[in-house]
C-alpha positions in Angstrom: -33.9 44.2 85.5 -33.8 48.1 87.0 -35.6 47.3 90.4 -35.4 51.4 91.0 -39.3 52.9 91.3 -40.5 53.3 88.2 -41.5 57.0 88.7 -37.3 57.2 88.7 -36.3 54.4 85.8 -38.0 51.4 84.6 -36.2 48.5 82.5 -37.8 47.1 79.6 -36.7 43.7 78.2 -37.4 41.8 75.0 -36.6 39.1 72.5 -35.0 39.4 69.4 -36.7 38.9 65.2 -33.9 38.8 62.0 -34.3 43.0 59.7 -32.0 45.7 58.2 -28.8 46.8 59.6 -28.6 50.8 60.4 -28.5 53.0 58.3 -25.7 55.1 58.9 -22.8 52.3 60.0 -23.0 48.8 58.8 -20.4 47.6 60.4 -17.9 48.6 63.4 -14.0 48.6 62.3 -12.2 45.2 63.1 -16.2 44.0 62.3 -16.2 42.4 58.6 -20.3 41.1 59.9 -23.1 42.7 59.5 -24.8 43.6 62.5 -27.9 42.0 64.4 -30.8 43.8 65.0 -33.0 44.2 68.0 -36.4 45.3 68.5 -36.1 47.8 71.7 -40.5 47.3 72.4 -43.6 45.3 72.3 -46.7 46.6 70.0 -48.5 49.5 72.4 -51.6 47.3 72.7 -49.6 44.3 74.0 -48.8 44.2 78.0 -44.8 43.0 79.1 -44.7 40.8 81.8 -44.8 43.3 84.3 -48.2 44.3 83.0 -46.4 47.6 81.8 -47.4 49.0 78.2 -45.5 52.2 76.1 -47.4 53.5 73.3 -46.2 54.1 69.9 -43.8 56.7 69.8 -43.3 56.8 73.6 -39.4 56.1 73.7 -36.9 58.6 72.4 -33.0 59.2 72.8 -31.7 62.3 74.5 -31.8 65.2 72.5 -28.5 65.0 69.9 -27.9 61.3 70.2 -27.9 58.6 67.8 -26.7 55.9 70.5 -27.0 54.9 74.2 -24.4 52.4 76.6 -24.7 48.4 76.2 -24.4 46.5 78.9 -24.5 42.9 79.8 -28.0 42.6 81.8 -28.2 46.2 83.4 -24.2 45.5 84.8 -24.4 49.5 85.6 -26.6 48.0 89.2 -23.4 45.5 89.8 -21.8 46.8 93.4 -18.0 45.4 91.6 -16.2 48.6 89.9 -15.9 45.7 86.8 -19.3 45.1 86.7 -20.7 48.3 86.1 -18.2 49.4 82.8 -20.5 49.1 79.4 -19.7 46.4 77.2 -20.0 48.6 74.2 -22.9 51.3 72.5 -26.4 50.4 71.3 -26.9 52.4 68.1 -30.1 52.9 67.8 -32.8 54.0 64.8 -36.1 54.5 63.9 -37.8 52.3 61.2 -42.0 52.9 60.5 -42.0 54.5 63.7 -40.7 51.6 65.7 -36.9 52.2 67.7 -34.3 49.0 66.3 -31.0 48.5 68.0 -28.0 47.3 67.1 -24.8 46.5 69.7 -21.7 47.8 69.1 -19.4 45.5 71.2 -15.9 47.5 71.9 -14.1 43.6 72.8 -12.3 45.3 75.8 -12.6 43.0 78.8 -13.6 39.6 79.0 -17.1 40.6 79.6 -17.6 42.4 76.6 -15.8 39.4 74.5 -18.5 37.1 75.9 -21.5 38.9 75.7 -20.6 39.8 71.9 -19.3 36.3 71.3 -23.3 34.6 72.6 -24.8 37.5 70.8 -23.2 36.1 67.7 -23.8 32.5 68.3 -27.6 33.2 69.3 -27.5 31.9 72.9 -28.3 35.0 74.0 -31.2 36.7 72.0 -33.0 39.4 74.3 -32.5 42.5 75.3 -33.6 45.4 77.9 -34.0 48.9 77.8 -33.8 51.4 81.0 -35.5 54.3 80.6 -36.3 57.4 83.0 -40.3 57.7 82.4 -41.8 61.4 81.9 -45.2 60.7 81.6 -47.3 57.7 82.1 -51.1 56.4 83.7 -51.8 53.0 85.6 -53.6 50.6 83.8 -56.2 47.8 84.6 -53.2 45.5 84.9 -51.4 47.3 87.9 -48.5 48.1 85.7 -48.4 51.7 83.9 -49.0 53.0 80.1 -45.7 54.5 79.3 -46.8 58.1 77.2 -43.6 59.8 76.8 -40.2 58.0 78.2 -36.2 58.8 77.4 -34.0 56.0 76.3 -30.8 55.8 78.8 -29.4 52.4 78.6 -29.9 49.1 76.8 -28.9 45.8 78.1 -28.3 41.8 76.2 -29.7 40.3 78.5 -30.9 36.1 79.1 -34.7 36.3 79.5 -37.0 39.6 78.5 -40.1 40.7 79.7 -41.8 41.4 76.3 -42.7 38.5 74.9 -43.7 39.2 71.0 -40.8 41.4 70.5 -37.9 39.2 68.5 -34.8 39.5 67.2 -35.3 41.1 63.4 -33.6 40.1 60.2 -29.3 40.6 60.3 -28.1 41.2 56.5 -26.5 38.3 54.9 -22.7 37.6 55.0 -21.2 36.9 51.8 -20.4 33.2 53.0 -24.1 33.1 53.4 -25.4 34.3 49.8 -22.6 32.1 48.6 -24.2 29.0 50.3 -28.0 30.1 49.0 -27.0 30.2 45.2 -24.9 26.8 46.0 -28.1 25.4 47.5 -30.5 26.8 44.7 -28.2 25.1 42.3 -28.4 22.0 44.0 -32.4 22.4 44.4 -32.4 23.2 40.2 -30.5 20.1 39.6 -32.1 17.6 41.5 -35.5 19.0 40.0 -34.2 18.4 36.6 -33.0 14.7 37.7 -36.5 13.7 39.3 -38.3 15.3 35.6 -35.7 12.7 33.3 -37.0 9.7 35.7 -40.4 10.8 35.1 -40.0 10.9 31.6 -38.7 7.2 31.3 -41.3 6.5 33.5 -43.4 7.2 31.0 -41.5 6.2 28.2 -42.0 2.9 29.6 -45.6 3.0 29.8 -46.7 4.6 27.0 -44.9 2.8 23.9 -44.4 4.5 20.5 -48.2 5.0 18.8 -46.7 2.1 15.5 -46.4 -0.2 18.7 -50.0 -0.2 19.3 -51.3 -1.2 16.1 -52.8 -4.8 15.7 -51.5 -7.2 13.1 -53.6 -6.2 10.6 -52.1 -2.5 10.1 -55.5 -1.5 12.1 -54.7 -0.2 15.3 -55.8 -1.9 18.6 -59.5 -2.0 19.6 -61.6 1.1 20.8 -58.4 3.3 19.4 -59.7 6.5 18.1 -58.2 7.5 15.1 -55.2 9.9 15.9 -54.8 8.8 19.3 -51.7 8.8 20.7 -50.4 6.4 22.5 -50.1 8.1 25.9 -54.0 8.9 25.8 -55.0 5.2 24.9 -52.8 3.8 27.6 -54.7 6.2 30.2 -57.8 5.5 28.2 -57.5 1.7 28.7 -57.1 2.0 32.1 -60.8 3.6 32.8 -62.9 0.2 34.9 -65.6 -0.3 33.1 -69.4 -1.0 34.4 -69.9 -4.8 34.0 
């Protein structure tokens, strides 16, 4: 996290939920996957872990831009020349109000491989924003209520400090909706199997309505004319009062 005072830049960091991919680039070239999503804050009533809360609307990009540098966990603070290149840019969007982010990982460098590579396997599922704050008040926490704040950096990062904010919904891969419709069909048919067992189940108990019928030609007693033979086997089943 940005351990610079926060009247400078404070970092923000949250877990991911599963949503929509941006609107304006899907995917990256060389990228046939849809992109994962990341929600950038908590809900304005809810405190992070540094007892810090930004209200609704608080967090805007520079004025003209759609997207910010990615790094792997704030590397911009690492003293190693390495260390402080970005892995990539965090495109980032608005959706009812609430800023979404997607990484776009540029593969250069070993660093960028891995962090992209964890991001896709879901080992790493939080991220962090840095921000330079231009208006806030303290709270009853001892942290400060963020009113107006400009987006300069978001990190992946291992551990966040928001904790209701999740990774949001990724669209599905072909491969994926492939292996839904194969599962529904599987679902459909072993529906259909357990209905035919039931059906000789019953079959079994119930026999045909002539079956029932005494010697005679007069069907069996306390039958009510008409019955069939599934109601009288139920019927005949009732314990009666001795």
């Amino acid at each position: 996290m940005d351990r610079r005072p926060r009247t400078k830049r404070s970092t923000r960091a949250l877990k991911l939920k599963l949503y929509e991919t941006p609107p304006a680039q899907a995917t990256v070239p060389g990228q046939a996957e849809a992109l994962p999503v990341f929600r950038l804050v908590d809900p304005p009533e809810e405190y992070d872990r540094d007892g810090d809360r930004m209200a609704a609307g608080a967090l805007q990009l520079p004025p003209g831009q759609v997207d910010v540098p990615l790094y792997w966990d704030h590397g911009h603070q690492d003293p190693s020349a390495a260390g402080r290149f970005p892995v990539g840019r965090a495109r980032i969007w608005w959706e009812g109000g609430e800023p979404l982010m997607s990484p776009l990982f540029d593969g250069i460098g070993e660093v960028s491989q891995l962090c992209a590579a964890k991001v896709k396997a879901r080992t790493l599922d939080a991220c962090s924003i840095g921000y330079l704050t231009l208006s806030a008040r303290p709270n009853d926490r001892g942290g400060e209520d963020v009113q107006q704040a400009e987006l300069v950096e978001v990190s992946i990062t291992g551990i966040g400090a928001k904790r209701s904010a999740r990774r949001l919904k990724s669209m599905a891969t072909p491969e994926e909706v492939q292996q839904t419709f194969e599962q529904m069909a599987k679902d459909i048919a072993e529906t259909k199997a357990m209905v035919a067992e039931v059906k000789a189940l019953v079959a079994k108990l119930a026999p045909a309505a002539e079956e029932t019928k005494s010697e005679g030609g007069e069907e069996g007693e306390g039958a009510a004319e008409g019955e069939d033979a599934v109601t009288k086997y139920f019927r005949d089943l009732v314990t009666k009062k001795k």
